[in-house]
C-alpha positions in Angstrom: -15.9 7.4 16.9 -13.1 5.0 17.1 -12.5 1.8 15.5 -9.4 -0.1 16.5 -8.6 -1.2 13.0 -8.3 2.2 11.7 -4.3 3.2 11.2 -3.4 6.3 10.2 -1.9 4.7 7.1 -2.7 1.2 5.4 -1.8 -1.6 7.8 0.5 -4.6 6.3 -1.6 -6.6 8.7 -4.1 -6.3 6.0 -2.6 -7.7 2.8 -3.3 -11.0 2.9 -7.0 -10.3 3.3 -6.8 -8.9 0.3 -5.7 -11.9 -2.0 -8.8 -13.5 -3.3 -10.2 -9.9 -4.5 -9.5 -9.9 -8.2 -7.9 -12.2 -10.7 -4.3 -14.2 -10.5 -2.4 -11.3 -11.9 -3.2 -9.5 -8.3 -3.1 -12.2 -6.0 0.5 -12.6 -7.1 1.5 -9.3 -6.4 -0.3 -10.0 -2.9 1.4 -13.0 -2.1 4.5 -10.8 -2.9 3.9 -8.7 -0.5 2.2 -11.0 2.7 4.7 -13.2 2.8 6.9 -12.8 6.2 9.9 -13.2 3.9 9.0 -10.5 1.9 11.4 -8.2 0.4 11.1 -4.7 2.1 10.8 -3.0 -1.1 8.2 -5.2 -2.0 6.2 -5.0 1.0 6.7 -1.0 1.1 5.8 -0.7 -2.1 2.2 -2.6 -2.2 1.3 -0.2 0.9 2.0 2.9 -0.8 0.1 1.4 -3.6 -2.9 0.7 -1.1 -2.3 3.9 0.3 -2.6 6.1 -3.0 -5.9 3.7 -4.1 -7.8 3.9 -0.8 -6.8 7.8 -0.2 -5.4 7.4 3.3 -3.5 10.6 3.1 -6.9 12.1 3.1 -8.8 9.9 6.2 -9.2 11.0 8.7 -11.2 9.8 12.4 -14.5 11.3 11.4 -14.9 9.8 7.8 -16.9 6.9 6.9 -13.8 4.8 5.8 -12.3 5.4 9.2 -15.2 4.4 10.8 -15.4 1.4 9.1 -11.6 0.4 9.0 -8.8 -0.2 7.3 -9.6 -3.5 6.1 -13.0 -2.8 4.9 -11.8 0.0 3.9 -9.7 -1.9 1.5 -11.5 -4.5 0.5 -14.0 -1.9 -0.7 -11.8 -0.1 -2.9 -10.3 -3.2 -4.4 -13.5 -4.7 -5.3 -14.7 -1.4 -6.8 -11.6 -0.3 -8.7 -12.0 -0.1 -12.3 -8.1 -0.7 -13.3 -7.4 -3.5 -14.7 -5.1 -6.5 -12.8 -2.0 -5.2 -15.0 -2.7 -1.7 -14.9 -2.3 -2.4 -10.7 0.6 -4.2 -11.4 1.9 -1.3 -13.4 1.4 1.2 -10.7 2.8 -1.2 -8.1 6.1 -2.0 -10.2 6.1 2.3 -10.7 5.5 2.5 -6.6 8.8 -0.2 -6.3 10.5 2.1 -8.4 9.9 5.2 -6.0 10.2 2.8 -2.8 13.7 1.5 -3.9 15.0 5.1 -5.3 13.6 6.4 -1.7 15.7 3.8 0.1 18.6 4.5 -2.4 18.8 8.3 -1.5 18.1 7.7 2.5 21.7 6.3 2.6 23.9 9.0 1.0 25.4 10.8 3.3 24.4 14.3 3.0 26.5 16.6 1.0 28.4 19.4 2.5 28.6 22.7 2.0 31.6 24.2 2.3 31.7 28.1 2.4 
């Protein structure tokens, strides 16, 4: 089955939908994120953040959450999560962290080796 708003990894077309979910704490990290001047860090960083809490590594076209789609998807696991507001913005300030070294390290030339 096919569902055309199933990605193969969390969707930035989604985030917005997903401001009014919790408390303030989260809809300020998802207003950081939707906005179309967003940093890129930012951005990059609430979609790994969606993409370690819904498990997209793991969908795939024949589960239920594909079948359902990203956005419910999401939704669902938002509503059902048991972190608190600041323990998600702890893990999204640690997935900046990894997003920003990422980007850091992508622009060194590679070293090399000389024999």
């Amino acid at each position: 089955m096919y569902n055309i708003d199933t990605e193969l990894l969390f969707p930035p077309r989604v985030i917005s939908s997903l401001t009014t979910l919790r408390g303030d704490h989260w809809r300020e990290i998802v207003l950081s994120a939707a906005q179309d001047n967003a940093d890129q860090v930012d951005r990059l960083a609430f979609m790994l953040l969606m993409v370690r809490l819904c498990g997209c590594i793991s969908c795939n076209s024949d589960s239920f959450r594909a079948m359902r789609g990203c956005t419910q998807c999401s939704h669902q696991t938002i509503k059902r999560c048991r972190s608190s507001d600041s323990e998600l913005f702890k893990q999204y300030q640690q997935a900046q962290i990894e997003v920003h070294q990422y980007l850091l390290n992508r622009n060194k030339p590679e070293s090399v080796l000389v024999s």
